[in-house]
N, C-alpha and C positions, 0 to 999 in steps of 0.2 A: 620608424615602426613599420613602416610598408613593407619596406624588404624580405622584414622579418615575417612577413604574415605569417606563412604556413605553420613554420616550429609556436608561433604566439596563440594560431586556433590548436595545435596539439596542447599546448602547456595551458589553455583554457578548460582544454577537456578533462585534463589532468587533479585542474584545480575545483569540475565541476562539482562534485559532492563536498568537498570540499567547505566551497566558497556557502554552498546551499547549507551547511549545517551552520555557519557561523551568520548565513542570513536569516537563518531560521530564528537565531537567538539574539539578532541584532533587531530584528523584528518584533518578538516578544518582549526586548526590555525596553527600548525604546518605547515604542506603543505603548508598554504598562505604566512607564515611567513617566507620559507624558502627565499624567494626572491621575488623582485617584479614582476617577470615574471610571478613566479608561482601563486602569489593572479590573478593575469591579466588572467592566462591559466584556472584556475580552476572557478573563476569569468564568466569567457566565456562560459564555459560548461553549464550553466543554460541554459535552455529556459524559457518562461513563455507568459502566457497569460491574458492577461487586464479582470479578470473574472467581478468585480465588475464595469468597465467603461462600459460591455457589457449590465451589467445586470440592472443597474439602482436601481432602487428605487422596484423594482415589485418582492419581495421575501420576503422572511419570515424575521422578527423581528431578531435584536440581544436580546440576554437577557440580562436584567438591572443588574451591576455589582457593585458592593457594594467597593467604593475605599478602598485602604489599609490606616491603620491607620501611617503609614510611610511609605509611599509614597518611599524615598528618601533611604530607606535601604537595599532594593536587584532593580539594575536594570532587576531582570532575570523577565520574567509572570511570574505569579501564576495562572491565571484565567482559567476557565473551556475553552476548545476549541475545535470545531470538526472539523476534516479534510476529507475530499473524497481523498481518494488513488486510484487509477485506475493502472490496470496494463495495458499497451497500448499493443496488439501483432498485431505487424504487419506482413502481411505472403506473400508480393512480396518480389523477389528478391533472387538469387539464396543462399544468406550467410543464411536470412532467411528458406530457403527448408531445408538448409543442419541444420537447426538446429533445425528441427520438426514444421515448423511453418502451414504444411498443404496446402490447394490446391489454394486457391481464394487470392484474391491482395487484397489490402488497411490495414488498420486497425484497429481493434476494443476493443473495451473495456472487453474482458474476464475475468477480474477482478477488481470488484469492494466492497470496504470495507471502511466503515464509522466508523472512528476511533474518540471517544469523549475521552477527559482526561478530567476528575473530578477539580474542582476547586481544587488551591492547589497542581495539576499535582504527586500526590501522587498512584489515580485509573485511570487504561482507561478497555474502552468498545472497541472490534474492533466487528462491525456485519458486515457480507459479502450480500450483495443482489447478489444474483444467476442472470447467466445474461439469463435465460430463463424465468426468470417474467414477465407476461405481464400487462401493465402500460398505463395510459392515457398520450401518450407523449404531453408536449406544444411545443406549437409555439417559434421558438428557433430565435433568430437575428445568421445571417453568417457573416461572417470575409468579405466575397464579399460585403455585403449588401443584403437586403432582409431577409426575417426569412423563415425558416420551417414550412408545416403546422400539425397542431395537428393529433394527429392520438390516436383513442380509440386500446385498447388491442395490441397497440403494443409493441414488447420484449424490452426490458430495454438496450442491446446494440447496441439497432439503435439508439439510441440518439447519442450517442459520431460517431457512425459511418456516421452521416447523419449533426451532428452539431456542432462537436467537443467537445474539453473542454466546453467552455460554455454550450450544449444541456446538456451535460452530470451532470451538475451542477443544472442546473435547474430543469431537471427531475426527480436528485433525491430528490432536494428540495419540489418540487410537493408532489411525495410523498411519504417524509417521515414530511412534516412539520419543519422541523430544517433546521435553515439555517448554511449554509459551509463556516465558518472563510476561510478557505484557501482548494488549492486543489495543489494535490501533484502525478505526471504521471509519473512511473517508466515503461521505456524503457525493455521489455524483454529481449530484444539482451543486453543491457547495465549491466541487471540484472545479465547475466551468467559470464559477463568481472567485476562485481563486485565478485559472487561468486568465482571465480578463483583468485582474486586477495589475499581472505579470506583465501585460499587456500583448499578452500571445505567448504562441509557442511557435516553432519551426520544427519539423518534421520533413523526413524524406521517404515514400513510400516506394517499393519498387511497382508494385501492380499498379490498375485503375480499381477504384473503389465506388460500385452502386448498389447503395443498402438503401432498398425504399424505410426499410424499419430504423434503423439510424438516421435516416435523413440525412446523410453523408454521399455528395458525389465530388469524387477527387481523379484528378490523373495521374497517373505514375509521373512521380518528380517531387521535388522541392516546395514542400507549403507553407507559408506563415498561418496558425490554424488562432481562430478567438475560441473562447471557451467554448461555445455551441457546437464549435466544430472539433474542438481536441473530445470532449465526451460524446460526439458520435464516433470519432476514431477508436476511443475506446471500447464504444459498445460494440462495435459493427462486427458483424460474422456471415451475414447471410449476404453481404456484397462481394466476401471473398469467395473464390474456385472451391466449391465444393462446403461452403458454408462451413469449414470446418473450427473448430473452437479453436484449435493448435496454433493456425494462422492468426486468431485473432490476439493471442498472448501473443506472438511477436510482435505482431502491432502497438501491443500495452507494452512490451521492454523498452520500445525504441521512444514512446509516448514515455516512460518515467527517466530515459537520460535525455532527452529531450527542454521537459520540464526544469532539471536539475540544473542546467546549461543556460536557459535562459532563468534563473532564479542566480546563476553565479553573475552573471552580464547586467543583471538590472542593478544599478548602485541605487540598492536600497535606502543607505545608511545618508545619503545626502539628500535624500525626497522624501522628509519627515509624511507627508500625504500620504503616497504611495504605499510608504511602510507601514504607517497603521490599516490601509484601505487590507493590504497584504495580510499583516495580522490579524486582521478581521473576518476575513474571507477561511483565511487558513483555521482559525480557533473555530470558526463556525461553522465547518465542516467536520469536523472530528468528534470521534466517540470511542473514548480510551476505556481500559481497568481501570481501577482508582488509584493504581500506581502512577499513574500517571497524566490526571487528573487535576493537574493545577500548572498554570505559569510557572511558576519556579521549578516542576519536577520536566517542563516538556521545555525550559532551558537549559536542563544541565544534561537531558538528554544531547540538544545540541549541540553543547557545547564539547561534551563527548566524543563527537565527530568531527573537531577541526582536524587530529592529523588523518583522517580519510579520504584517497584520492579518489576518482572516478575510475582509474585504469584499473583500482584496486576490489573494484565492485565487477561480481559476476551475475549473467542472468540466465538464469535455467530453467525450466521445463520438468517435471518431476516424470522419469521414464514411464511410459504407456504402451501398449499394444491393445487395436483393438478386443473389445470383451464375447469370448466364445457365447454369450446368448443374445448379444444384438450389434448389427457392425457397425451401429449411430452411437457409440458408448465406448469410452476404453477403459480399463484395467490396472495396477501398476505393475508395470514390466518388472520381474525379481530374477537375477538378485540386485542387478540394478538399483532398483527404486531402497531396497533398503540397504545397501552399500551408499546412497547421499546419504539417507536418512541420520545414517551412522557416523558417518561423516559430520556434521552437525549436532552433534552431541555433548 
C-alpha cells in the first residue's frame, strides 16, 4: 500500500462524498437500529420547520421531472434537487462566547450555500451567497402571525434574522429563481460536537489566521483542527486581509471537503460508539423542512448519494461586485449571477 500512496489519497478524495453519504446512512441505521430508545433519542434530535405550509403556492415552479422507466427498481431518488443549507450562529449565551461566537445576541444566518445535485445524484453544484449581499428582501409570514415588511438593499442575513427559516427561504428563492426542495440548518455549536465526535478535521490554510472574535490563531500550513477550532475557521473574517467575507467562504469550502474526507477515513461502521456518539451529534444539530424530518426520510437522502464522487462536487461563490452605495456590501454581478442561477434550474 505504500507505494501506492499518492494515486490511494487521490482515489480517497474521489471516494470522499461518497463514502460520507453512505456513512451518513450507515450511521443513522445503525444508531437507530441499536434499540428502540435510540431510533426515539435520535428521532427527537431533529427540529424542522413547516417551510412549504408557510409558503404556499407563491414560489417558484418545481421542474417537470421525466418518471423512471421502472418506477419499482431502486426505492432510492434519483432526481435533480436543491437544498438551502444555512449555517445558523447563534452568539448569546456564555457556551456560545466561550466558543468565538462574538459580541450581539440572537442568531443569524452567516452561512449560506445552495447545494443542487444533478439528476441522477451523480454531480452537485454547492454556491455560497455571501451574507453581505444586498437583496430585495419580501415580505416574509412569522410563526406569530403577521409577515415582514419588504425591504429594498437589504443584506441577505436579515431575512433569517428578522424571519427565520422561512424568510430565509424565500429570499433566496426571490433571488435566485429556483425553488428549495428542502432546507437543511446546521447548528454551529452542534457542528463543533459533531467535529469532535469525527475526531478532528484537517485542514490546509494558505494565510496566518488571527481573529480575536473567532478565537482562532492558526499559521499558514497543515492543521488537524477539534471542533472549537474548525467552527472558529468557520466563523473567522476579521483575522483575514481586509476582513473580507469572500475569503471567509473559501475558508468554509475547504472546511466542508475537509469534513467530507475525514467523515470517509473514519470506519464508522466497525466503532458501533463512535457511530452513534456521530449520529448524535449529527441529528442534534439539524433543523430540516418536514420533508425531511425523520430518520428514515434523512437515509434515503443518503443513501441517494452513494454514486457521488467528491471530484464530482463544485464550490462556488455566487458572482458579486462591490455595491455602488457602500464598498463594505456587494451586489450580484449580472448577467453572471443569473446565468448560475439558471443553470440550476
Amino acid at each position: 500500500m505504500a507505494a501506492r500512496g499518492g494515486q490511494g489519497e487521490r482515489d480517497g478524495r474521489r471516494r470522499g462524498l461518497r463514502a460520507a453519504g453512505l456513512a451518513l446512512t450507515g450511521a443513522l441505521l445503525l444508531g437507530a437500529g441499536a434499540a428502540g430508545w435510540a431510533y426515539l433519542h435520535l428521532n427527537g434530535n431533529i427540529k424542522s420547520v413547516d417551510i412549504n405550509g408557510a409558503l404556499g403556492d407563491d414560489r417558484p415552479a418545481r421542474p417537470v421531472t421525466v418518471p423512471s422507466a421502472s418506477p419499482s427498481a431502486s426505492p432510492v431518488p434519483t432526481g435533480a434537487l436543491n437544498l438551502l443549507v444555512l449555517g445558523s450562529d447563534s452568539r448569546s449565551g456564555e457556551e456560545n462566547q466561550e466558543l468565538g461566537g462574538g459580541d450581539s445576541g440572537g442568531a443569524r444566518s452567516d452561512t449560506a450555500m445552495v447545494v443542487h445535485l444533478d439528476a441522477g445524484r451523480t454531480a452537485a453544484t454547492v454556491v455560497s451567497i455571501p451574507r453581505d449581499t444586498l437583496v430585495e428582501r419580501p415580505s416574509c409570514p412569522l410563526p406569530s402571525g403577521g409577515t415582514t415588511r419588504e425591504a429594498s438593499g437589504a443584506m441577505f442575513n436579515t431575512a433569517y434574522e428578522l424571519g427565520g427559516p422561512v424568510c430565509a427561504v424565500k429570499t433566496v428563492e426571490s433571488l435566485t429563481g429556483v425553488r428549495m426542495d428542502h432546507y437543511v440548518e446546521v447548528d454551529f455549536s452542534g457542528f463543533a460536537d459533531l467535529v469532535d465526535a469525527l475526531g478532528g478535521v484537517t485542514v490546509t490554510t494558505d494565510v496566518d489566521i488571527d481573529d480575536d472574535k473567532s478565537h482562532l490563531r492558526l499559521d499558514a500550513g497543515t492543521h488537524h483542527l477539534d471542533g472549537t477550532e474548525a467552527l472558529g475557521l468557520a466563523r473567522t473574517r476579521y483575522g483575514l486581509e481586509g476582513g473580507s467575507d469572500l475569503a471567509r467562504i473559501e475558508l468554509q469550502h475547504k472546511l466542508v471537503k475537509a469534513l467530507l474526507e475525514q467523515i470517509s477515513a473514519t470506519d464508522l461502521l466497525t466503532d458501533p460508539a463512535r457511530l452513534y456518539q456521530v449520529a448524535d451529534a449529527l441529528t442534534g444539530s439539524l433543523t430540516t423542512d418536514t420533508g425531511l424530518d425523520s430518520l428514515g426520510e434523512l437515509v434515503n437522502l443518503g443513501r441517494s448519494l452513494g454514486g457521488l464522487e467528491a471530484d464530482e462536487v463544485r464550490t462556488l461563490t455566487m458572482p458579486v461586485r462591490p455595491a455602488p452605495s457602500d464598498p463594505n456590501r456587494v451586489v450580484a454581478d449580472e448577467p453572471g449571477a443569473a446565468d448560475l442561477w439558471e443553470s440550476l434550474r
